[in-house]
C-alpha positions in Angstrom: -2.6 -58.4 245.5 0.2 -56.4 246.5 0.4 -52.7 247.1 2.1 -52.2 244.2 -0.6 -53.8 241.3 -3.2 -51.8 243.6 -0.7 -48.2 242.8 -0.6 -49.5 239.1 -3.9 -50.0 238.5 -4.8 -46.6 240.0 -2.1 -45.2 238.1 -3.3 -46.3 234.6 -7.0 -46.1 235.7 -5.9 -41.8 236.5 -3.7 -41.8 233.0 -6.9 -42.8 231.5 -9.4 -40.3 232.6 -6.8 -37.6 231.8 -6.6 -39.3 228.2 -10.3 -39.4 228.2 -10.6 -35.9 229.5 -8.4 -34.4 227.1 -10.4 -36.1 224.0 -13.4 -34.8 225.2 -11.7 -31.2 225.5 -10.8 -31.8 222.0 -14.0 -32.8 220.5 -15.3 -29.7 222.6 -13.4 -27.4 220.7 -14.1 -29.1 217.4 -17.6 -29.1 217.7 -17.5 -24.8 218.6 -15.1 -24.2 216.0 -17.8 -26.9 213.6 -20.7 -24.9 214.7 -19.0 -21.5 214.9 -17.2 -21.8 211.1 -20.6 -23.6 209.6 -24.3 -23.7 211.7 -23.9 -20.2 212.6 -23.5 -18.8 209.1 -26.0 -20.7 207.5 -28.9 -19.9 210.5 -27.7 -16.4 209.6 -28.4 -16.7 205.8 -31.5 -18.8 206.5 -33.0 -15.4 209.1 -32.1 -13.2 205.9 -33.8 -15.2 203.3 -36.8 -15.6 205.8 -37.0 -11.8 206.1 -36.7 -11.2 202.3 -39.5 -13.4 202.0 -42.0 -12.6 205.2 -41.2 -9.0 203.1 -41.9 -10.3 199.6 -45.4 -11.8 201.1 -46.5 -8.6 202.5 -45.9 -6.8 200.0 -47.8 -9.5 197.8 -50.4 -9.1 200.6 -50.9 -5.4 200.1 -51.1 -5.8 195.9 -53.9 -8.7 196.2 -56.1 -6.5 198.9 -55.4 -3.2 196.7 -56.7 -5.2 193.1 -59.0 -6.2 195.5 -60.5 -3.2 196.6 -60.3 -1.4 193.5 -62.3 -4.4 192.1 -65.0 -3.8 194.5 -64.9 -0.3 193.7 -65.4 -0.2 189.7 -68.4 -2.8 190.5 -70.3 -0.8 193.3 -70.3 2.4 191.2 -71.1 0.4 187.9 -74.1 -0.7 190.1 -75.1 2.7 191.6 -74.8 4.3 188.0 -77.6 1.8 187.2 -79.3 2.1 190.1 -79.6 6.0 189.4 -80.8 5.4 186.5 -83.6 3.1 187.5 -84.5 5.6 190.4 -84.9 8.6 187.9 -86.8 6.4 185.4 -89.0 5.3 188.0 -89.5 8.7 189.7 -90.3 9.9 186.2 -92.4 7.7 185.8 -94.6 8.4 188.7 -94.0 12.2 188.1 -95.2 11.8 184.4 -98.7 10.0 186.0 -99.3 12.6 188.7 -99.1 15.4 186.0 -101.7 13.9 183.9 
């Protein structure tokens, strides 16, 4: 081969990695301006709607342990009321024998 093929073929093989160079410059700038204009949005909606709904759960959270508690509540006094009530009758009771 000839010096001249061999300048050739380095001058085509150089043309090309500037052609391939510049395409992947372009599809560089593409793919920000894709994810910019598109991914970055909707990970932003997606962090809101996760927020309104950790909140919504808490929240949630909060009413279930308050029903709970006030559940608990009404049926440890309706309990001690009885309780009382059983105490006194008993004590009574005993109190009633004694005096006899």
């Amino acid at each position: 081969m000839s010096s001249d093929k061999f300048k050739d073929v380095k001058a085509a093989g150089e043309s090309a990695a500037e052609t391939a160079r510049d395409e992947i410059e372009a599809v560089k700038a593409h793919l920000e301006r894709l994810i910019t204009k598109h991914v970055v949005p909707a990970l932003t909606n997606a962090g809101g709607k996760a927020s309104d709904l950790t909140e919504e759960a808490v929240a949630n959270a909060r009413e279930l342990a308050n029903h709970a508690r006030s559940d608990i509540s009404k049926q440890t006094r309706a309990q001690s009321s009885w309780v009382s009530i059983a105490i006194s009758g008993v004590v009574g009771f005993i109190l009633g024998r004694m005096s006899r």
